[in-house]
C-alpha positions as CSV (number, residue, x, y, z in Angstrom):
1,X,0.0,0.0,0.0
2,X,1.9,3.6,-1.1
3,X,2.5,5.7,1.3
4,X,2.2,9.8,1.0
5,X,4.2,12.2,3.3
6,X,2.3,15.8,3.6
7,X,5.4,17.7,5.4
8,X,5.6,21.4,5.5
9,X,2.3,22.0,7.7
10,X,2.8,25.1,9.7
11,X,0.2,24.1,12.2
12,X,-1.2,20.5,12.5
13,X,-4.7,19.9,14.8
14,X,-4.8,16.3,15.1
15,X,-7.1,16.9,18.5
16,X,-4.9,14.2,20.5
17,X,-4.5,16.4,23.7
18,X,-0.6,15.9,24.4
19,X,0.8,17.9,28.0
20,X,4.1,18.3,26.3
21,X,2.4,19.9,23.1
22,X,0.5,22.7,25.6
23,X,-2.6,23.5,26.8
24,X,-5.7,22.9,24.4
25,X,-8.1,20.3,23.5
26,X,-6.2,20.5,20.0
27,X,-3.3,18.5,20.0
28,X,-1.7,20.8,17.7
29,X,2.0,20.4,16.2
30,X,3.8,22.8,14.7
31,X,6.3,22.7,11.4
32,X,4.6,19.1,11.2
33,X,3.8,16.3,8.8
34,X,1.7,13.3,8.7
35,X,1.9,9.8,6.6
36,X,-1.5,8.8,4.8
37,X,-1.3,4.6,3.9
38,X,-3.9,4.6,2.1
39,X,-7.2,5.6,3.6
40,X,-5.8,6.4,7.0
41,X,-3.6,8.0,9.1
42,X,-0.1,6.1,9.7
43,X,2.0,8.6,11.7
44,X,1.8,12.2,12.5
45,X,4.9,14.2,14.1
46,X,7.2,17.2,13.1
47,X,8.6,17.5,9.7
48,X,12.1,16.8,10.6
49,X,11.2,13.6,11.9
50,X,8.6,12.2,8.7
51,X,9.7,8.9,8.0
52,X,10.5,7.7,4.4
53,X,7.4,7.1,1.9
54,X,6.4,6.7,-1.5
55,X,5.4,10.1,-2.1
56,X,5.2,13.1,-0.6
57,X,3.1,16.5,-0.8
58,X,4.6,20.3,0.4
59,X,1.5,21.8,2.6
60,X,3.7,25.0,2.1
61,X,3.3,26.4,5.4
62,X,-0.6,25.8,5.8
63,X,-2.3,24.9,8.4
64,X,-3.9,21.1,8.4
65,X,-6.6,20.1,10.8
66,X,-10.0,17.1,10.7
67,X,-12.3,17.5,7.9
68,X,-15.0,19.2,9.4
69,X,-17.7,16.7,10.6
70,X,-21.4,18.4,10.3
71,X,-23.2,15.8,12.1
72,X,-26.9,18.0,11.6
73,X,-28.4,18.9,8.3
74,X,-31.7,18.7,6.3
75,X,-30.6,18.5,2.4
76,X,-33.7,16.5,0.9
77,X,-35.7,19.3,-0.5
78,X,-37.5,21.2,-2.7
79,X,-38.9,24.8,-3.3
80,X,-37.5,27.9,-1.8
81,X,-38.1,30.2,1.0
82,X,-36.9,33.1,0.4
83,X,-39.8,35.5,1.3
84,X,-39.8,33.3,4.7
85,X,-36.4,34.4,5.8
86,X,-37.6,38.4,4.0
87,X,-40.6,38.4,5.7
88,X,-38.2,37.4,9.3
89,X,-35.7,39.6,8.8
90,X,-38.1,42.3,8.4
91,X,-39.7,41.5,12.0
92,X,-41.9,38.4,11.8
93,X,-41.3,35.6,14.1
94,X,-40.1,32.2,13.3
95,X,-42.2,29.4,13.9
96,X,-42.1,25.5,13.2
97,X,-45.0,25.7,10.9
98,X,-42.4,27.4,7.9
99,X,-41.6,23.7,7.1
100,X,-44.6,22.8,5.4
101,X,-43.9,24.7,2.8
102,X,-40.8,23.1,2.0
103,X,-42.9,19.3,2.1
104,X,-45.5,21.0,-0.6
105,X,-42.4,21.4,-2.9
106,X,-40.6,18.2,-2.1
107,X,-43.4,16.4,-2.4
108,X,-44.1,17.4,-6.1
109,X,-40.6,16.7,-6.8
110,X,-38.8,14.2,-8.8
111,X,-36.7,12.0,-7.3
112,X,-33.7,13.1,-10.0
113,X,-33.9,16.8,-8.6
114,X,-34.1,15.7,-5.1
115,X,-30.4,13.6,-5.1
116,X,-29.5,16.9,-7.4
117,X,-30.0,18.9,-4.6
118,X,-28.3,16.8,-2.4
119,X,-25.4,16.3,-4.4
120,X,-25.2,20.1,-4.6
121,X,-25.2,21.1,-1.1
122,X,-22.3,18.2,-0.9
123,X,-20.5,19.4,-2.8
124,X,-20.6,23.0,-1.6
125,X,-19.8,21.8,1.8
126,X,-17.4,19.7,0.7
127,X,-15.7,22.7,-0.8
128,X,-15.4,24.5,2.7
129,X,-13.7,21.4,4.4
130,X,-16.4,19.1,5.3
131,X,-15.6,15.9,4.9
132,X,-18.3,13.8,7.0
133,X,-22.0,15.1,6.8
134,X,-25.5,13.3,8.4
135,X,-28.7,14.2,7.0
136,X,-32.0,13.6,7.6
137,X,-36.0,13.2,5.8
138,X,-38.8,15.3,7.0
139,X,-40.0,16.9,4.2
140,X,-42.4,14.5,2.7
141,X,-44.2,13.2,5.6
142,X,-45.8,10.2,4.0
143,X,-44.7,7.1,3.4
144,X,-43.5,7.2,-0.1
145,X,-41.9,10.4,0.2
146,X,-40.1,10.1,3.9
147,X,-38.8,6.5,2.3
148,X,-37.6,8.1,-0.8
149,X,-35.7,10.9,0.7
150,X,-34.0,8.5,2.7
151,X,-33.0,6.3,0.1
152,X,-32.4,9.3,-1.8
153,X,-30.1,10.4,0.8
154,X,-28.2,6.9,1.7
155,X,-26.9,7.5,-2.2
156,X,-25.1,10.1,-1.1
157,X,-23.9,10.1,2.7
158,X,-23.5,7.0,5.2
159,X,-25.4,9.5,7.7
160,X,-28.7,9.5,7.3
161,X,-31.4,9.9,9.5
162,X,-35.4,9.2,9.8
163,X,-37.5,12.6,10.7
164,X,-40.7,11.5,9.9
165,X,-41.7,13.3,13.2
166,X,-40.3,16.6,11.9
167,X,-44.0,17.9,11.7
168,X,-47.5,16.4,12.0
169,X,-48.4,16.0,8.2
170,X,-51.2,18.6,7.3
171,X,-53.1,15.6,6.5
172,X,-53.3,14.7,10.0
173,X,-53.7,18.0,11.4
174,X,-57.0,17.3,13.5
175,X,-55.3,13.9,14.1
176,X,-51.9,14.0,15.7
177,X,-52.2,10.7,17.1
178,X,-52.9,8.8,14.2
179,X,-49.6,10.7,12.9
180,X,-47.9,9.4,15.3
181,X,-49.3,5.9,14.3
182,X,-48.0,6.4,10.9
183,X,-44.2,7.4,12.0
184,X,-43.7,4.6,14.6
185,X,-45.8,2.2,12.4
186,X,-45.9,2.1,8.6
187,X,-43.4,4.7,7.7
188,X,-40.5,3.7,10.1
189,X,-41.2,0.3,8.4
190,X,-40.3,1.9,5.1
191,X,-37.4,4.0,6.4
192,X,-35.9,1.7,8.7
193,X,-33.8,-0.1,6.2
194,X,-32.2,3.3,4.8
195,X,-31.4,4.8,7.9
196,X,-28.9,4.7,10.6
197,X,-30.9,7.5,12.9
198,X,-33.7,8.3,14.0
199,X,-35.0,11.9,15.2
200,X,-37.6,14.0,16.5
201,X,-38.8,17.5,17.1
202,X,-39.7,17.8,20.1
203,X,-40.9,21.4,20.3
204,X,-44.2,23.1,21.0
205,X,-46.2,22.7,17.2
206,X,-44.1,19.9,16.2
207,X,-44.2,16.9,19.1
208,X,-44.6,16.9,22.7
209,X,-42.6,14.7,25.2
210,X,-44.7,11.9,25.5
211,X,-45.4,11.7,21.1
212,X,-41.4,11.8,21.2
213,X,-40.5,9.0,23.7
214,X,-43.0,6.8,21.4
215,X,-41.5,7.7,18.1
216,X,-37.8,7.4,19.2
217,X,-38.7,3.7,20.9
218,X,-39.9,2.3,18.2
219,X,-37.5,3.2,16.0
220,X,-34.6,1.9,18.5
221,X,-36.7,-1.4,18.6
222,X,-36.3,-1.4,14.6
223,X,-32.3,-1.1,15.2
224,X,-32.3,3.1,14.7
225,X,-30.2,5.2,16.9
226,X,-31.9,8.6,18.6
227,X,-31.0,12.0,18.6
228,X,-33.4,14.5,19.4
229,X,-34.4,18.3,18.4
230,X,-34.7,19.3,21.6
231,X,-35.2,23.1,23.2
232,X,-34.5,25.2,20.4
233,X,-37.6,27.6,20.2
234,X,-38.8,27.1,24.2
235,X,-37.6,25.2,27.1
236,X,-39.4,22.0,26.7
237,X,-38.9,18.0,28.0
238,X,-36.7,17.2,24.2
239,X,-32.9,17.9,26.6
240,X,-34.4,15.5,29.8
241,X,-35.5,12.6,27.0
242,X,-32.7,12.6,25.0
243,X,-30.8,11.9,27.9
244,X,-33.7,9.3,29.3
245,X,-33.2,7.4,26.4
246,X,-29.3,7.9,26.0
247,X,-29.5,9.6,22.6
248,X,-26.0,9.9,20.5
249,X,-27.0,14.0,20.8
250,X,-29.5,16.8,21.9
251,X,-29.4,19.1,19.1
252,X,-30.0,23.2,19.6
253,X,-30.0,22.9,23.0
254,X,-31.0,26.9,23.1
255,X,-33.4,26.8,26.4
256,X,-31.9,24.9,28.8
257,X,-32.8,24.6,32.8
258,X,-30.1,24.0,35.3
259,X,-31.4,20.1,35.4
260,X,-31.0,19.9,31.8
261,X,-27.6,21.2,31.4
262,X,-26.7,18.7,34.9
263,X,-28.3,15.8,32.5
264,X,-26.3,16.7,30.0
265,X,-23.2,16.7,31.7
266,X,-23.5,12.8,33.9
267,X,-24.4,11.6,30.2
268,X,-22.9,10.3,27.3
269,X,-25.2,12.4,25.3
270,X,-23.6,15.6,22.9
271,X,-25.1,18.7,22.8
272,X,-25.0,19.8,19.1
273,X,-25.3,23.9,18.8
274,X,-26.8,24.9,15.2
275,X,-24.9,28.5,15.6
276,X,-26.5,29.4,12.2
277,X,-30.0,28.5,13.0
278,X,-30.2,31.4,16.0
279,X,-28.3,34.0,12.8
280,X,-31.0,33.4,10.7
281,X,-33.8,33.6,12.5
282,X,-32.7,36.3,15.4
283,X,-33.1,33.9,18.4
284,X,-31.3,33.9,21.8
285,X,-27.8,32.6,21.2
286,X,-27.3,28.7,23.2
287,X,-24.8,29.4,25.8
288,X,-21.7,27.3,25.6
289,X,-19.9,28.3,27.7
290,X,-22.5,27.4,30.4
291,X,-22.2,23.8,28.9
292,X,-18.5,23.6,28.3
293,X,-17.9,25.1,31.8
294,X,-20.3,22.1,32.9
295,X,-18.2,19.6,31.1
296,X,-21.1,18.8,28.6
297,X,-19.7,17.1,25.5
298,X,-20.3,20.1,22.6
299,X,-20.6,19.6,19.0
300,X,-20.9,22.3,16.3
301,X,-23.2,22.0,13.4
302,X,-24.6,23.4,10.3
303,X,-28.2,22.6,10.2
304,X,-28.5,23.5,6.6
305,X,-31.9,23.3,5.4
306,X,-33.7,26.2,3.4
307,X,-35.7,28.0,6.3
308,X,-33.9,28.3,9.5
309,X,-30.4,28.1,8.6
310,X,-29.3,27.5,4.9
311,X,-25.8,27.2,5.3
312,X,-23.0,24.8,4.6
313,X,-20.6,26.5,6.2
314,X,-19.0,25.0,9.3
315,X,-16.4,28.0,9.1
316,X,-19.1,30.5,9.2
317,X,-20.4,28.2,12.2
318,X,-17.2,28.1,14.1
319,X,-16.6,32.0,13.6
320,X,-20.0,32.3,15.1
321,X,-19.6,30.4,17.8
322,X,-16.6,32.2,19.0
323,X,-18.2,35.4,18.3
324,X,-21.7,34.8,19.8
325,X,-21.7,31.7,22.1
326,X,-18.8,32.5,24.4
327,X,-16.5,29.6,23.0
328,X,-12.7,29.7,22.4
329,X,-11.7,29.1,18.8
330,X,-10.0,25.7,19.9
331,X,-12.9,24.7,21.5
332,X,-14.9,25.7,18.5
333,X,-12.8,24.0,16.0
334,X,-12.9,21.0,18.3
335,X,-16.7,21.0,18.4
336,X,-16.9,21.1,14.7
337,X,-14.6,18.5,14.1
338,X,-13.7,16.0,17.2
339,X,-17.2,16.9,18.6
340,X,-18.9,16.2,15.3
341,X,-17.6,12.5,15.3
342,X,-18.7,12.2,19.2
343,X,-22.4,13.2,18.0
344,X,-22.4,10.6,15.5
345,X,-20.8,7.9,17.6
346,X,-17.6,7.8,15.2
347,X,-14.0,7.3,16.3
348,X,-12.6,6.8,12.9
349,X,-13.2,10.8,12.2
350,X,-12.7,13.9,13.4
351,X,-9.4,13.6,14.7
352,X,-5.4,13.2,12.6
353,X,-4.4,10.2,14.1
354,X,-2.8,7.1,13.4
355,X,-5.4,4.7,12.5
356,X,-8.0,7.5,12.0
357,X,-9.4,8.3,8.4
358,X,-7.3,10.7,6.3
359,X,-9.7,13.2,5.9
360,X,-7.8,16.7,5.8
361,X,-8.9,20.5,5.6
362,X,-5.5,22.8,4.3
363,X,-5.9,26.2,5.6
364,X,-4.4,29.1,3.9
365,X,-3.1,30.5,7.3
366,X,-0.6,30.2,9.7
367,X,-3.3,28.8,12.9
368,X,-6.3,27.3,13.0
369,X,-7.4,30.4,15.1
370,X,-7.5,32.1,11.3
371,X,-11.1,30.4,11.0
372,X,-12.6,32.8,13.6
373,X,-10.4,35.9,13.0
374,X,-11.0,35.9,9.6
375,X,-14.6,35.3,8.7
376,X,-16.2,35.2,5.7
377,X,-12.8,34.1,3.8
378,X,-13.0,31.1,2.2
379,X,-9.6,30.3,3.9
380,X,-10.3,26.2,2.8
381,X,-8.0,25.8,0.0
382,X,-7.8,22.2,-0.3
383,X,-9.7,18.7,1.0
384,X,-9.0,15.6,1.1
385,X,-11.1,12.8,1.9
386,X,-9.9,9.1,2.8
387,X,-6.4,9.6,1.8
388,X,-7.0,11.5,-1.4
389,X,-7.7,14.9,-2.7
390,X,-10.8,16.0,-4.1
């Protein structure tokens, strides 16, 4: 198997904490290199020490760190919503009843421009250093159309995830119940076999507490894993069950008790902060550094989906969460890498160490730090994904 020698890195974030590298969750090296055997990582150290391979690349003074991991987004869809986020910015309130308009277009839909779309916002996130993405249904809430976005989806990303409780269908409006009937019963049947996830809004006009724990226990009796939308518009039970039911992560996380932030931080579950969700819609800012401070586990996400947050941008996300949420720019970076994988239950990403995946970001900049102190520049110059460049 050829080996590939990327020497030359000005700054190195393989987040593998090390005393005698400093202080910082970051592990970083400096004037370092790192050996790719084929899809993985087979040593990382300083330049001057690189072992002998069978090729080798200059970084030129770059900065290398994890392919971002975006562990939440919502890239099935149709339509646009453009006078939503007009009509917001101009002093209306957001409210969980937006998405339906987004199910009316992805429902009408072919199945050709749906993986089109998909492939696109990929693509574009790919671009900006994102190397490991999970995304999710919830925009066709029927059967056909929640087990074609899915399969739809699994084309494109190992990460997928069953929302078929992102809304109650507006057919079932005057019938929650039987809605709920139809995710933990027919539909999850469908989806089941496309999915490695499964997920919930648990929010005040989406699902309450009680619709939740029955959608997310079926589905972990059909093999899915849970994560949960939980607190993002009002404090509500969504933190308290994701922890019940030991879900891989509690995304949003924006209205938080004491007692949920404590459950948070005696569990293995990650709190997943969707920085770009609160820009976009003008919400209270999650409080990390309450959580960090805590010792809750904190991940850093995207959310991209076209009417809360439509980015792909986990640098935009990570300048963000420095600015706005009271986090360091290593913890940030570590969040949207290292804190990624821990939301998705992956140890073979989100970190530059031997035996991990050779996904790698290049950075034109000296430090990491760059990411935050200069936003808005596409500093991402080049990716590479299992040991090669793309």
């Amino acid at each position: 198997m050829r080996t590939t020698l990327v020497r030359n890195i000005a700054t190195l974030v393989t987040n593998d904490p090390d005393p005698d590298r400093g202080p910082g969750p970051l592990g970083l090296v400096q004037d370092a290199a790192l050996v790719i055997e084929g899809d993985r990582i087979a040593w990382t150290g300083r330049t001057a020490d690189a072992p002998a391979t069978d090729d080798a690349v200059d970084a030129q003074g770059r900065t290398v760190l994890p392919g971002f991991v975006d562990s939440h987004s919502h890239l099935v869809f149709a339509g646009d919503r453009t006078q939503e986020f007009n009509a917001r910015m101009s002093g209306q309130a957001y409210a969980a009843g937006g998405i339906r308009t987004t199910v009316a277009a992805t429902r009408a839909a072919s199945d050709e421009a749906l993986g089109a779309n998909v492939a696109r916002y990929l693509a574009e996130a790919l671009r900006q250093g994102t190397t490991t993405l999970e995304t999710k249904s919830g925009y066709g809430l029927t059967v056909d159309d929640e087990a074609r976005a899915l399969r739809v989806a699994a084309e494109h990303t190992d990460e997928v995830t069953y929302l078929g409780a992102h809304i109650v269908a507006p057919e079932y409006a005057d019938d929650p119940a039987g809605y709920v009937d139809l995710v933990t019963g027919e539909m999850l049947d469908a989806c089941a076999p496309y999915a490695r996830w499964i997920d919930v809004f648990c929010e005040k006009g989406a699902f309450d507490g009680d619709q939740a724990r029955a959608i997310l226990t079926a589905g972990r009796a059909k093999g899915l894993l849970p994560r949960v939308h939980a607190n993002q518009l009002t404090y509500g039970p969504g933190v308290q069950l994701a922890v019940e039911l030991e879900a891989a992560s509690a995304d949003h996380c924006t209205h938080l008790t004491d007692a949920d932030v404590d459950a948070l931080a005696n569990s293995a579950t990650v709190a997943t902060l969707l920085p770009g969700a609160e820009f976009s819609t003008r919400a209270p800012w999650p409080d990390a550094r309450r959580l960090l401070d805590a010792g809750v586990t904190v991940a850093l996400s995207t959310d991209c989906n076209p009417g809360s947050s439509f980015t792909s941008s986990m640098p935009f996300c990570v300048a963000l969460a420095v600015r706005d949420m009271k986090m360091t720019p290593d913890e940030a970076i570590w969040s949207a890498t290292a804190g990624g994988a821990a939301a998705l239950r992956r140890t073979d990403i989100g970190r530059l160490t031997p035996g991990a995946r050779a996904d790698l970001a290049f950075l034109d900049a000296p430090s990491p730090v760059h990411l935050a102190y200069r936003p808005g520049v596409p500093l991402v110059s080049e990716v590479w994904r299992a040991g090669r460049r793309v």
